[in-house]
Each structure stands twice: as structure tokens, then as C-alpha cells.
N, CA, C and O atoms as a Maestro MAE file, in Angstrom:
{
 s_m_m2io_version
 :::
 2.0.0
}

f_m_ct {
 s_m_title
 :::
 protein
 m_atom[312] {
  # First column is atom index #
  i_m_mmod_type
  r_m_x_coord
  r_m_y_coord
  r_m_z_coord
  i_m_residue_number
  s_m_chain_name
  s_m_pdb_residue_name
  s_m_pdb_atom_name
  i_m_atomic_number
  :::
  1 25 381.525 80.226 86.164 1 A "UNK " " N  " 7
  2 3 381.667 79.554 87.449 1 A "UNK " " CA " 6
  3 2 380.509 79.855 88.378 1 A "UNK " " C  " 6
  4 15 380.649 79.687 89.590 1 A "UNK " " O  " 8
  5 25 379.075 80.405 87.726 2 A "UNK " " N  " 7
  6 3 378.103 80.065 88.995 2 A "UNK " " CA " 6
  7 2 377.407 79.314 88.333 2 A "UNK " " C  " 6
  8 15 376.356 79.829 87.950 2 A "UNK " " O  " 8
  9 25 377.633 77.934 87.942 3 A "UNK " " N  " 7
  10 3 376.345 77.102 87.835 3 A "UNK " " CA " 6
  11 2 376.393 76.448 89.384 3 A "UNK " " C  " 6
  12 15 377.399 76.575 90.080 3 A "UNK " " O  " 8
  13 25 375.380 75.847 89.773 4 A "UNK " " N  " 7
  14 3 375.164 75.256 91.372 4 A "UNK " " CA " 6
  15 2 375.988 73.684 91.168 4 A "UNK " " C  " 6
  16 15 375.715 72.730 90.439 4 A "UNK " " O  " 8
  17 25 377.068 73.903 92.133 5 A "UNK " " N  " 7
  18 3 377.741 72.467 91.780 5 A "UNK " " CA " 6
  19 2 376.560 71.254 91.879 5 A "UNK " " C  " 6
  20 15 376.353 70.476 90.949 5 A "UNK " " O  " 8
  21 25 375.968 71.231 92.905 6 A "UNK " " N  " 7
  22 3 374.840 70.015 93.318 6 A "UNK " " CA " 6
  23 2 374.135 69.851 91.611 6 A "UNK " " C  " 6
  24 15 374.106 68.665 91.285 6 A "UNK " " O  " 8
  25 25 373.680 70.642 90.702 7 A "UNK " " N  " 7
  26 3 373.346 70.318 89.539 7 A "UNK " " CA " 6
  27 2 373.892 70.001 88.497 7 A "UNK " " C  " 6
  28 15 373.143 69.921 87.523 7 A "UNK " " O  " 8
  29 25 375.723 69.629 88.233 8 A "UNK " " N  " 7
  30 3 376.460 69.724 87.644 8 A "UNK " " CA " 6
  31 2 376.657 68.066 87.335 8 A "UNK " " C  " 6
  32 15 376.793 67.165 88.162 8 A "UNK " " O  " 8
  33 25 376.627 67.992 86.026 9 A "UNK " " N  " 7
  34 3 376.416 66.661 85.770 9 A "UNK " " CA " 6
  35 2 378.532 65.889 85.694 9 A "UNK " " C  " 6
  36 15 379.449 66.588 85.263 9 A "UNK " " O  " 8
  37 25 378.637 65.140 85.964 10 A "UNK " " N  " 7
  38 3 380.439 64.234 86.454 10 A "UNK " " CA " 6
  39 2 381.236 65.447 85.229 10 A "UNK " " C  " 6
  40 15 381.826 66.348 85.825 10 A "UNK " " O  " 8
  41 25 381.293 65.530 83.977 11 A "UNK " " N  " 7
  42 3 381.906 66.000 83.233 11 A "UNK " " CA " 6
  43 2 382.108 67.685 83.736 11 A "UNK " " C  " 6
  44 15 383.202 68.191 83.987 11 A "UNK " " O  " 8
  45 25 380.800 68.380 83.809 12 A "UNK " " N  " 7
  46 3 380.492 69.722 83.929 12 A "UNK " " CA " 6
  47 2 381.965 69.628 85.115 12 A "UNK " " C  " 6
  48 15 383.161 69.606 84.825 12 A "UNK " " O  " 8
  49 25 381.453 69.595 86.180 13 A "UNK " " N  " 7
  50 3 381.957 69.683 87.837 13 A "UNK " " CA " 6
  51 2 383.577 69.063 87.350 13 A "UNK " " C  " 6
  52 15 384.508 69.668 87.882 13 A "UNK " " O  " 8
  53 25 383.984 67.853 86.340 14 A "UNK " " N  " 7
  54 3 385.474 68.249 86.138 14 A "UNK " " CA " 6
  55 2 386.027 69.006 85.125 14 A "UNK " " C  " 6
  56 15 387.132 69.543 85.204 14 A "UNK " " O  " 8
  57 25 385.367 69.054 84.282 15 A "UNK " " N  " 7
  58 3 386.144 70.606 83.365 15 A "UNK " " CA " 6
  59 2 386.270 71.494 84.591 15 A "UNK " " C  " 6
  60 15 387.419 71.769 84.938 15 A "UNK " " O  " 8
  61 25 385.188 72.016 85.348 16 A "UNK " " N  " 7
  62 3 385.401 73.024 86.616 16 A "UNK " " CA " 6
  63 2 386.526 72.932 87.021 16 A "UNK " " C  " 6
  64 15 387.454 73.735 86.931 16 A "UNK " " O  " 8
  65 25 386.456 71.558 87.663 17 A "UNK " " N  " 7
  66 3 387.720 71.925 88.743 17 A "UNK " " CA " 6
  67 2 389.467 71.912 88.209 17 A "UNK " " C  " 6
  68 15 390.481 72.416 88.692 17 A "UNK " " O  " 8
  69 25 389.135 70.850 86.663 18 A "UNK " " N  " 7
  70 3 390.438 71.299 86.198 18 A "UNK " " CA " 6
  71 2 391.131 72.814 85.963 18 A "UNK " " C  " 6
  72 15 392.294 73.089 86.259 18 A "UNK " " O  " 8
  73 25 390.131 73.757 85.350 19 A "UNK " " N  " 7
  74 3 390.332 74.768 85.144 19 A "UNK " " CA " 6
  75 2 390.671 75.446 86.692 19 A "UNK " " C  " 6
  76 15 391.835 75.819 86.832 19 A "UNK " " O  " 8
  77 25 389.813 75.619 87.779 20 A "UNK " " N  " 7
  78 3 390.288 76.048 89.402 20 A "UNK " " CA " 6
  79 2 391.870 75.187 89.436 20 A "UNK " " C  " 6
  80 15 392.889 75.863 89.293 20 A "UNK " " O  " 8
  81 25 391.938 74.214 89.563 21 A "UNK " " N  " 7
  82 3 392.936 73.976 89.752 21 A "UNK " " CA " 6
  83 2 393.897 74.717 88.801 21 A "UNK " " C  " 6
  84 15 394.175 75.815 89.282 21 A "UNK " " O  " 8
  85 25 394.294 74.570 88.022 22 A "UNK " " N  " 7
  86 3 394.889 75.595 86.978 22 A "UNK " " CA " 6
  87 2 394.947 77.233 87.489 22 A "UNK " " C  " 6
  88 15 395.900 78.010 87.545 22 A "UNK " " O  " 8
  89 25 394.224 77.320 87.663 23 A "UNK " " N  " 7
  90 3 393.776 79.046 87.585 23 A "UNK " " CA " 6
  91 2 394.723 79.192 89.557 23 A "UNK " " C  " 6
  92 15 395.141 80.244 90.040 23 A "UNK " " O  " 8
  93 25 394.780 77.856 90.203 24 A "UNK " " N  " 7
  94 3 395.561 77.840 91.487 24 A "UNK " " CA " 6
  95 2 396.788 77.778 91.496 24 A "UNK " " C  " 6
  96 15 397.562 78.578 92.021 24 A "UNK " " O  " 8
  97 25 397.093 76.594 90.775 25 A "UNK " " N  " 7
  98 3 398.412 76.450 90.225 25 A "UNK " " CA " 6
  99 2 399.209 77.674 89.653 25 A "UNK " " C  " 6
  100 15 400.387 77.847 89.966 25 A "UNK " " O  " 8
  101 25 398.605 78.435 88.891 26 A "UNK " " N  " 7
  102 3 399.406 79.467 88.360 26 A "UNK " " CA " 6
  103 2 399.897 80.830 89.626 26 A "UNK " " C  " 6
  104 15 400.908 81.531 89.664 26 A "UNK " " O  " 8
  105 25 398.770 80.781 90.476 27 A "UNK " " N  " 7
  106 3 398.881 81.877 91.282 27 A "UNK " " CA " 6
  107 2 398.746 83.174 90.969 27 A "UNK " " C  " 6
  108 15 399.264 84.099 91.595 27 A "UNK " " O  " 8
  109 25 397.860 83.300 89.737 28 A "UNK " " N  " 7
  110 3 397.721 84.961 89.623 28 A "UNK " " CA " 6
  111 2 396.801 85.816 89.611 28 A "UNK " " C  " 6
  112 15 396.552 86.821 88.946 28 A "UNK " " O  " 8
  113 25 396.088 84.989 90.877 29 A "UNK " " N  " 7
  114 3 394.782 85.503 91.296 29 A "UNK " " CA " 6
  115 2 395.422 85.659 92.846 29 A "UNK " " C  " 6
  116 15 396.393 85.131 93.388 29 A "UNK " " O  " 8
  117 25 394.260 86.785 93.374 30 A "UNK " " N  " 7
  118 3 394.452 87.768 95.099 30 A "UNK " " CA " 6
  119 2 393.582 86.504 95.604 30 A "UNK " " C  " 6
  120 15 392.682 85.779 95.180 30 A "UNK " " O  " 8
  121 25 394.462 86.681 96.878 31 A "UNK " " N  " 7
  122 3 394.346 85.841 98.034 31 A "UNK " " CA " 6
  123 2 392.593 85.645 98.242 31 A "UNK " " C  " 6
  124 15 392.108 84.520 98.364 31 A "UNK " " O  " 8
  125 25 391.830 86.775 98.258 32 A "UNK " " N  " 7
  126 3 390.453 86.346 98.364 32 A "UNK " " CA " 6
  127 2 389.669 85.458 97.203 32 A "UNK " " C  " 6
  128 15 388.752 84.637 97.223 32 A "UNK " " O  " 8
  129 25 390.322 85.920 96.409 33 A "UNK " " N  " 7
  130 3 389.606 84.961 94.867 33 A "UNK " " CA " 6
  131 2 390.314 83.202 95.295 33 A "UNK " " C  " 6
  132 15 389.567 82.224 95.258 33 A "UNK " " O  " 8
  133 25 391.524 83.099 95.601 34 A "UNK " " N  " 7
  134 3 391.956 81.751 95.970 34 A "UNK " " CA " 6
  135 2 391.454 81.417 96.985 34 A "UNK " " C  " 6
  136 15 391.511 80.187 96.991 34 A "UNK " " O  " 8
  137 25 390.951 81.788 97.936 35 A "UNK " " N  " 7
  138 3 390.027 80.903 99.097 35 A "UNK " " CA " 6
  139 2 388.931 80.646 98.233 35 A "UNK " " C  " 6
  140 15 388.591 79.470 98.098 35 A "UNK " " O  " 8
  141 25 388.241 81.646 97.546 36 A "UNK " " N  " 7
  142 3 387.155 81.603 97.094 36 A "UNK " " CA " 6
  143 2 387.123 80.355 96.030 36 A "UNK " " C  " 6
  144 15 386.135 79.621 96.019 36 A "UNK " " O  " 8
  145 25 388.120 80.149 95.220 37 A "UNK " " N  " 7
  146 3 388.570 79.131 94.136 37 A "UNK " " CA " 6
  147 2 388.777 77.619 94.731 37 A "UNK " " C  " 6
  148 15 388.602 76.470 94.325 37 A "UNK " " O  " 8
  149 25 389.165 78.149 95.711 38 A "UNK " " N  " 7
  150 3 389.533 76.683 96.376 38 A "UNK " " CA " 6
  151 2 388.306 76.281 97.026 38 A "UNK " " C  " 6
  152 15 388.002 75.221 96.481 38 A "UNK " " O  " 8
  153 25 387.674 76.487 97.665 39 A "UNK " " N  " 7
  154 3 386.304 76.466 98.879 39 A "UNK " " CA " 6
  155 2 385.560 75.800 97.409 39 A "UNK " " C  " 6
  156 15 384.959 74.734 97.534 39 A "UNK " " O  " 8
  157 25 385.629 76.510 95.935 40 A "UNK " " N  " 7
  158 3 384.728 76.023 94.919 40 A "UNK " " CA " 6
  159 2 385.174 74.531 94.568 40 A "UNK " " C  " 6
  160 15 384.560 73.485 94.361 40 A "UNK " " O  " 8
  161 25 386.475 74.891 94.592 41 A "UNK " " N  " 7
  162 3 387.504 73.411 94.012 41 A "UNK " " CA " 6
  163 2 387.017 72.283 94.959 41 A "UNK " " C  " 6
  164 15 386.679 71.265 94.354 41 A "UNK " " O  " 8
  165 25 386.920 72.241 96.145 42 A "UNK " " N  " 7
  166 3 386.040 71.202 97.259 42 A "UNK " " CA " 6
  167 2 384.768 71.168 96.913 42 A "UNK " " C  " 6
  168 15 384.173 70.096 97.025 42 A "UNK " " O  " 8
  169 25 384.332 71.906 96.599 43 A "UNK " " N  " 7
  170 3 382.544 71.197 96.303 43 A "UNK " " CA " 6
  171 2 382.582 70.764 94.767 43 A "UNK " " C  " 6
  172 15 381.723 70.095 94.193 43 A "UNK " " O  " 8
  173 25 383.691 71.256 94.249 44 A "UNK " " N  " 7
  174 3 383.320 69.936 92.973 44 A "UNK " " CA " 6
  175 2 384.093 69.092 92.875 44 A "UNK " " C  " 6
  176 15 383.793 68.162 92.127 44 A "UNK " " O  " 8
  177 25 385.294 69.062 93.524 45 A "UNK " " N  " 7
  178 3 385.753 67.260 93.854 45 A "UNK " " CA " 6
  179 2 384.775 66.414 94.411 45 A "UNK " " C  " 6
  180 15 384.569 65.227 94.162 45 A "UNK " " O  " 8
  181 25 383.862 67.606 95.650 46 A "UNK " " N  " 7
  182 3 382.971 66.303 96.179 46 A "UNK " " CA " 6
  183 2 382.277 65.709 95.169 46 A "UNK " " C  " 6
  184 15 382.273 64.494 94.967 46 A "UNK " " O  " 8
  185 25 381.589 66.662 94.417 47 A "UNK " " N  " 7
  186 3 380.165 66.745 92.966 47 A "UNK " " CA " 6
  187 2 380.905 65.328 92.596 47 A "UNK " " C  " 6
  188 15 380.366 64.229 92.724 47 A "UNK " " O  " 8
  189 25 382.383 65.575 92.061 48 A "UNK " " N  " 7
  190 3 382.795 64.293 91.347 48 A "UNK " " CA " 6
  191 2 382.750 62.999 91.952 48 A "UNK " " C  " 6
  192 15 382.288 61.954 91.494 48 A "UNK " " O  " 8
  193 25 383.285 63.219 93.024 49 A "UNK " " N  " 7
  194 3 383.277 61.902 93.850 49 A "UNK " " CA " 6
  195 2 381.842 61.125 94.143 49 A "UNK " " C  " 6
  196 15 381.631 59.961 93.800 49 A "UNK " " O  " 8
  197 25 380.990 61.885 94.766 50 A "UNK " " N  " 7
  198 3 379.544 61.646 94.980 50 A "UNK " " CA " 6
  199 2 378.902 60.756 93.359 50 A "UNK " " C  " 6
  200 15 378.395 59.635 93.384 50 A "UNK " " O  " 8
  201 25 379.100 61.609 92.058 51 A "UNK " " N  " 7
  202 3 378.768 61.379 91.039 51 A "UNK " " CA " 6
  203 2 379.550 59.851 90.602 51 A "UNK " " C  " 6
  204 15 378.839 59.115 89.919 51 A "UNK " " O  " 8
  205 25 380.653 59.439 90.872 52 A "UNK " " N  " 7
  206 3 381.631 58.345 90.821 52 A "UNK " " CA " 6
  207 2 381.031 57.498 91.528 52 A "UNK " " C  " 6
  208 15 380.535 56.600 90.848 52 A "UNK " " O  " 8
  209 25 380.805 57.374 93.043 53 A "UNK " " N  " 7
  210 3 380.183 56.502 93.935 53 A "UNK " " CA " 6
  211 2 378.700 56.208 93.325 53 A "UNK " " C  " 6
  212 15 378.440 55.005 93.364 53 A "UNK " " O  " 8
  213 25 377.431 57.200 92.644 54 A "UNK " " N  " 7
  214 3 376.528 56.538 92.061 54 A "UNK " " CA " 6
  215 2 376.695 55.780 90.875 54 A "UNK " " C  " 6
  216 15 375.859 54.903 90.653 54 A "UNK " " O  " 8
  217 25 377.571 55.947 90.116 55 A "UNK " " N  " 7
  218 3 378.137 55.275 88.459 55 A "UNK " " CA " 6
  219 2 378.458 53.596 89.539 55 A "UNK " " C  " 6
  220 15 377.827 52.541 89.484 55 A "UNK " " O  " 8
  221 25 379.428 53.892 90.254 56 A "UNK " " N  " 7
  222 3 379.826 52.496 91.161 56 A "UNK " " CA " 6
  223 2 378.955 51.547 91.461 56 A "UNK " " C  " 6
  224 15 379.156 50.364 91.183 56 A "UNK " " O  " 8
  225 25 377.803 52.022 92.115 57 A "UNK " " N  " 7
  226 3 376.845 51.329 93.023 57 A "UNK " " CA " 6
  227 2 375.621 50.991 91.726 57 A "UNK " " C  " 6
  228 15 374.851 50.035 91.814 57 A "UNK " " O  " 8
  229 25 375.622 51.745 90.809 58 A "UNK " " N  " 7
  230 3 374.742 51.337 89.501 58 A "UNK " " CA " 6
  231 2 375.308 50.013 88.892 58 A "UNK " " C  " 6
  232 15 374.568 49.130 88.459 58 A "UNK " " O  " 8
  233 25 376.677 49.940 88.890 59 A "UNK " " N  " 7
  234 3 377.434 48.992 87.373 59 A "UNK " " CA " 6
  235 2 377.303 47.889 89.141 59 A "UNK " " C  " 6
  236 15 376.617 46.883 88.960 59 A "UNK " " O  " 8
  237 25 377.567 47.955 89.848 60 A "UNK " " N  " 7
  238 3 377.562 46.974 90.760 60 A "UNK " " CA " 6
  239 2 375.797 45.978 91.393 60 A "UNK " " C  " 6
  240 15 375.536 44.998 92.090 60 A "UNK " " O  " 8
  241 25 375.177 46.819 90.753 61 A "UNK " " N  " 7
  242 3 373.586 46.434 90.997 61 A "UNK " " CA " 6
  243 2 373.153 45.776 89.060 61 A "UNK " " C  " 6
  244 15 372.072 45.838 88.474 61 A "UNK " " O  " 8
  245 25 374.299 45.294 88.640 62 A "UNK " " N  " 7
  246 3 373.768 44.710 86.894 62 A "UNK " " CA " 6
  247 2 373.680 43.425 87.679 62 A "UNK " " C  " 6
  248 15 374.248 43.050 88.705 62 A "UNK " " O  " 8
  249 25 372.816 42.883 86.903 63 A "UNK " " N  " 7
  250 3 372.381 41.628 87.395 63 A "UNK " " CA " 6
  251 2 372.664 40.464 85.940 63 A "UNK " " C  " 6
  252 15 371.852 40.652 85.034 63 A "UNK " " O  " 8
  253 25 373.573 39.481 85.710 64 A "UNK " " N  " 7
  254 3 373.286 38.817 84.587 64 A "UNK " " CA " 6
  255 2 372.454 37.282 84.240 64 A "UNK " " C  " 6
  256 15 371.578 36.718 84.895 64 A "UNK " " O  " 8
  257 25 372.806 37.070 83.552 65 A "UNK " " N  " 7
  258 3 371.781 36.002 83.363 65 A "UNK " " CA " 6
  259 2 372.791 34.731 83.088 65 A "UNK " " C  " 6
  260 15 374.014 34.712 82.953 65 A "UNK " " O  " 8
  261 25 372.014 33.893 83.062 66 A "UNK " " N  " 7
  262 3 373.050 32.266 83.629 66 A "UNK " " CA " 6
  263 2 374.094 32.361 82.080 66 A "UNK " " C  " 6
  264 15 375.163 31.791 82.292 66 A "UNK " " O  " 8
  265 25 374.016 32.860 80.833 67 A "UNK " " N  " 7
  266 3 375.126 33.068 80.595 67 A "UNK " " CA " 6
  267 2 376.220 34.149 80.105 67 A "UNK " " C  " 6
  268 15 376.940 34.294 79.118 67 A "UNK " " O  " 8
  269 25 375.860 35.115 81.819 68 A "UNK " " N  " 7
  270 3 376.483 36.174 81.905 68 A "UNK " " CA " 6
  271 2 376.524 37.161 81.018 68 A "UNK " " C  " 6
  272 15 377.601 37.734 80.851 68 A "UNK " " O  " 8
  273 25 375.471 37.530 80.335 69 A "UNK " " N  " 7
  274 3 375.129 37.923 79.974 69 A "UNK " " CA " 6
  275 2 374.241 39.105 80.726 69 A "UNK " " C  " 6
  276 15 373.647 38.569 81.662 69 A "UNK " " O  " 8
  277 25 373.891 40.721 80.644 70 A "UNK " " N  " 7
  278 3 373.179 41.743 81.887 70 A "UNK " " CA " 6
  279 2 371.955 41.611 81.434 70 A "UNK " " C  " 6
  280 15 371.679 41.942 80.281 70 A "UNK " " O  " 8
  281 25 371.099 41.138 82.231 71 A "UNK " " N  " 7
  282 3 369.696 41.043 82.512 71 A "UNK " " CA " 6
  283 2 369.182 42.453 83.078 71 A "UNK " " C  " 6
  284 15 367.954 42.541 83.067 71 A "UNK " " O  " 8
  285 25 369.580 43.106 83.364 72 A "UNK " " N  " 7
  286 3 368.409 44.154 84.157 72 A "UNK " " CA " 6
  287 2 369.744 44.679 85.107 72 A "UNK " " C  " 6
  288 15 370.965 44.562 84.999 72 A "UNK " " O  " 8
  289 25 368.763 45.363 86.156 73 A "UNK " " N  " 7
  290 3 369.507 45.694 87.593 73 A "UNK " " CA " 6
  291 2 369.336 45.932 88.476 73 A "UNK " " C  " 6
  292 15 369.459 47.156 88.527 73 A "UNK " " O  " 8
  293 25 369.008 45.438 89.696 74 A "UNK " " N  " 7
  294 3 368.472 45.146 91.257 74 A "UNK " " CA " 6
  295 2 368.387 46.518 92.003 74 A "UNK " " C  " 6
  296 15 369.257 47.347 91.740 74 A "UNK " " O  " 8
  297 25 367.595 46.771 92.743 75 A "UNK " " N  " 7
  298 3 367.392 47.972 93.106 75 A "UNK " " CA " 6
  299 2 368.680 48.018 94.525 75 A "UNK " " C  " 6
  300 15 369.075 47.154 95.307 75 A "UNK " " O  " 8
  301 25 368.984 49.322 94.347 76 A "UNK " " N  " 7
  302 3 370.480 49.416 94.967 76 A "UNK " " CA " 6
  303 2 370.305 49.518 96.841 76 A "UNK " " C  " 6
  304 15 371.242 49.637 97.630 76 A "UNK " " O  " 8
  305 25 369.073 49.443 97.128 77 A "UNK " " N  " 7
  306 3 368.641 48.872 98.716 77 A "UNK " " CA " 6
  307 2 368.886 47.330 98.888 77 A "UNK " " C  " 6
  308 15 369.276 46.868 99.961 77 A "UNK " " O  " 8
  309 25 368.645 46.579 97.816 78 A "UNK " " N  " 7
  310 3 368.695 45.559 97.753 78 A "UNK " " CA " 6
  311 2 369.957 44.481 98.439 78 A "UNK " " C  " 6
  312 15 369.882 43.263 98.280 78 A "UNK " " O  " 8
  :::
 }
 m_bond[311] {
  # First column is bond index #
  i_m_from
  i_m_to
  i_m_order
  :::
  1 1 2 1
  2 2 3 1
  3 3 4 2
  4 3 5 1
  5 5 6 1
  6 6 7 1
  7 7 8 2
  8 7 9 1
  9 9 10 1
  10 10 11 1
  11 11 12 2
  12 11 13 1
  13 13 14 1
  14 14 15 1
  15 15 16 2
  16 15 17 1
  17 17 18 1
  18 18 19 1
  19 19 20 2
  20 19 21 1
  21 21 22 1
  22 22 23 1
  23 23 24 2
  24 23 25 1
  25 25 26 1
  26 26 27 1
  27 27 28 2
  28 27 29 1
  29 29 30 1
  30 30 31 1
  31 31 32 2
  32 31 33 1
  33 33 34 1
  34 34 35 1
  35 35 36 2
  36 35 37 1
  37 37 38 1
  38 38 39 1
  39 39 40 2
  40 39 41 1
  41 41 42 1
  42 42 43 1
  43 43 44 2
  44 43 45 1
  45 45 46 1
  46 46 47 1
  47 47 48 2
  48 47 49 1
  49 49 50 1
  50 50 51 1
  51 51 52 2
  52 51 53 1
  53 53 54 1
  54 54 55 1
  55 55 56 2
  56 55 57 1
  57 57 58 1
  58 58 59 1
  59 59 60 2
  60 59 61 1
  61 61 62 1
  62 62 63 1
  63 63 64 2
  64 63 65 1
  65 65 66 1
  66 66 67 1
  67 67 68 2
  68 67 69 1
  69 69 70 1
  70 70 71 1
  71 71 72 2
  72 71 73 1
  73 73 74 1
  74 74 75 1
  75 75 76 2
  76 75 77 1
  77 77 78 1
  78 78 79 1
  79 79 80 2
  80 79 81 1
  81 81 82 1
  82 82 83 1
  83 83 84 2
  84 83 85 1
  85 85 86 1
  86 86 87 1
  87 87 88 2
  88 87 89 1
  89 89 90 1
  90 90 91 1
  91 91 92 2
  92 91 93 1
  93 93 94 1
  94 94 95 1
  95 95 96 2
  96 95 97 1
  97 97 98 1
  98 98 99 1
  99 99 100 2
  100 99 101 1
  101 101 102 1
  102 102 103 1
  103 103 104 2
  104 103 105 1
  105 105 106 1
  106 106 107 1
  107 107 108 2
  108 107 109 1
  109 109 110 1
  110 110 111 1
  111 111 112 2
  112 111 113 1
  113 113 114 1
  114 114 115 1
  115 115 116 2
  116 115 117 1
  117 117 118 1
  118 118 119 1
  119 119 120 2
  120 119 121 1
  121 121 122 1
  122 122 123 1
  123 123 124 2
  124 123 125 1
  125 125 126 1
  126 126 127 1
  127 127 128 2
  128 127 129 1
  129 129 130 1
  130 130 131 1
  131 131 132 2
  132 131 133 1
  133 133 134 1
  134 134 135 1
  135 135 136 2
  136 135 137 1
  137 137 138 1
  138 138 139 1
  139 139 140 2
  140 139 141 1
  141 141 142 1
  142 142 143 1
  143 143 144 2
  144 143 145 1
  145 145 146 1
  146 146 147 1
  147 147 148 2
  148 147 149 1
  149 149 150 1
  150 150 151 1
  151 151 152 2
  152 151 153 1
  153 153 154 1
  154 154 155 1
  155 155 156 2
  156 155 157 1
  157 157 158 1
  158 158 159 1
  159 159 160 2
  160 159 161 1
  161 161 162 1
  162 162 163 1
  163 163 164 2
  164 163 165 1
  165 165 166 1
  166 166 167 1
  167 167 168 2
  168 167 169 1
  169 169 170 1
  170 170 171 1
  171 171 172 2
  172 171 173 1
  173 173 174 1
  174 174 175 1
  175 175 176 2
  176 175 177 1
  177 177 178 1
  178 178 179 1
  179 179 180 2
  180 179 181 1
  181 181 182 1
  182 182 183 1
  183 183 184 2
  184 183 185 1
  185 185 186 1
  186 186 187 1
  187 187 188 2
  188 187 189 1
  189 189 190 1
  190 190 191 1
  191 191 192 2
  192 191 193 1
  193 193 194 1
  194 194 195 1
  195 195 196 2
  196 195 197 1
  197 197 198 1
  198 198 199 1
  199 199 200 2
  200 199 201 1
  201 201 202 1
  202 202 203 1
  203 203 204 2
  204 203 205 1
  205 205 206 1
  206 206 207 1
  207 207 208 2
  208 207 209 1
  209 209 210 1
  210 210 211 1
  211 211 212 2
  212 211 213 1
  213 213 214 1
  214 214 215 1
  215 215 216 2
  216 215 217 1
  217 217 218 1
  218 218 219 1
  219 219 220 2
  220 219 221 1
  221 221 222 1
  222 222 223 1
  223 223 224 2
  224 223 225 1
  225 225 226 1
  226 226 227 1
  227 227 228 2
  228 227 229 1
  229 229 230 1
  230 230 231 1
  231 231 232 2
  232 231 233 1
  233 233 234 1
  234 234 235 1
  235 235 236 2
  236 235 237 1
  237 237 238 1
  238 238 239 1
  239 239 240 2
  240 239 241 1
  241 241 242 1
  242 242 243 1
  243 243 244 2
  244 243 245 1
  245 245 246 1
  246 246 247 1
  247 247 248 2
  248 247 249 1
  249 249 250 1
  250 250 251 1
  251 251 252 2
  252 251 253 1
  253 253 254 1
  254 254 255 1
  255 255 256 2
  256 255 257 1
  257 257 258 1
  258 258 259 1
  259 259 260 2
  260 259 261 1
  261 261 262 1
  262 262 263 1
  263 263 264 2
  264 263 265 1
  265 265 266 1
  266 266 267 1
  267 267 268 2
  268 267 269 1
  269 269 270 1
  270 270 271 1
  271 271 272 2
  272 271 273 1
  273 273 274 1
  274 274 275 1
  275 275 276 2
  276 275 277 1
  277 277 278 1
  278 278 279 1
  279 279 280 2
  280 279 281 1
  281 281 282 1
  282 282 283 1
  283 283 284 2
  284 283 285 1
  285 285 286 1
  286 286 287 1
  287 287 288 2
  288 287 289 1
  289 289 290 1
  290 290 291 1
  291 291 292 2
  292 291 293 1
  293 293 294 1
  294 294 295 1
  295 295 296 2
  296 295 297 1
  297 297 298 1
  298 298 299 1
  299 299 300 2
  300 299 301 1
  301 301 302 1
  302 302 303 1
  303 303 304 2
  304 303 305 1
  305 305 306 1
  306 306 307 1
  307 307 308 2
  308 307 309 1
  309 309 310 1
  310 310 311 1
  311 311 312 2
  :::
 }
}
């Protein structure tokens, strides 16, 4: 549990947090390790979420061709 969430590729960051969650759920960790677990459990829901919203905005920038068929994909300023 110290890889840097910000470098944690969608999969990494949810094995993580399934396991925190788990390891919360059970309760048999001291009160400082569960802030500490949890405070971790929020930065990799975000990791996930953040990582979800770029997968989104990628499959939403496919561009197809007249018979719908994916041509390429538009730059996501666009």
C-alpha cells in the first residue's frame, strides 16, 4: 500500500481499494490505521473515478465514418 495513488493505473487503484474496503469492513484494525485506510480509500476512489471520466471522454471523442464504422478520434478540446 505505498505505491503513489496519482500513478496507479484504473485496475491497480481498484484491487486497492477493494482490499481497504475489506480490511474496513472487518474492523480489525486500531482506530489510527482506519483513518489512515480510509483517507487512502478516498484517494483511490478518486484515482478510479478520474481514470473512468478519461476512458469516458476518449470512447466519446471516436469519430466514425459515413458507415459507422471508427475512423480515428477528435481531439478532446474539440
Amino acid at each position: 500500500m505505498s505505491d503513489p495513488v496519482d500513478q496507479m493505473s484504473f485496475e491497480e487503484a481498484m484491487k486497492e481499494l477493494e482490499t481497504v474496503v475489506g480490511q474496513l469492513e472487518r474492523g480489525d484494525v486500531a482506530l489510527d490505521d482506519s483513518i489512515a485506510l480510509y483517507e487512502r480509500g478516498a484517494a483511490l476512489k478518486a484515482r478510479c473515478e478520474a481514470k473512468l471520466k478519461e476512458a469516458e471522454e476518449k470512447v466519446a471523442k471516436i469519430t466514425l465514418g459515413a458507415g459507422g464504422e471508427p475512423t480515428g478520434t477528435a481531439p478532446l478540446d474539440a
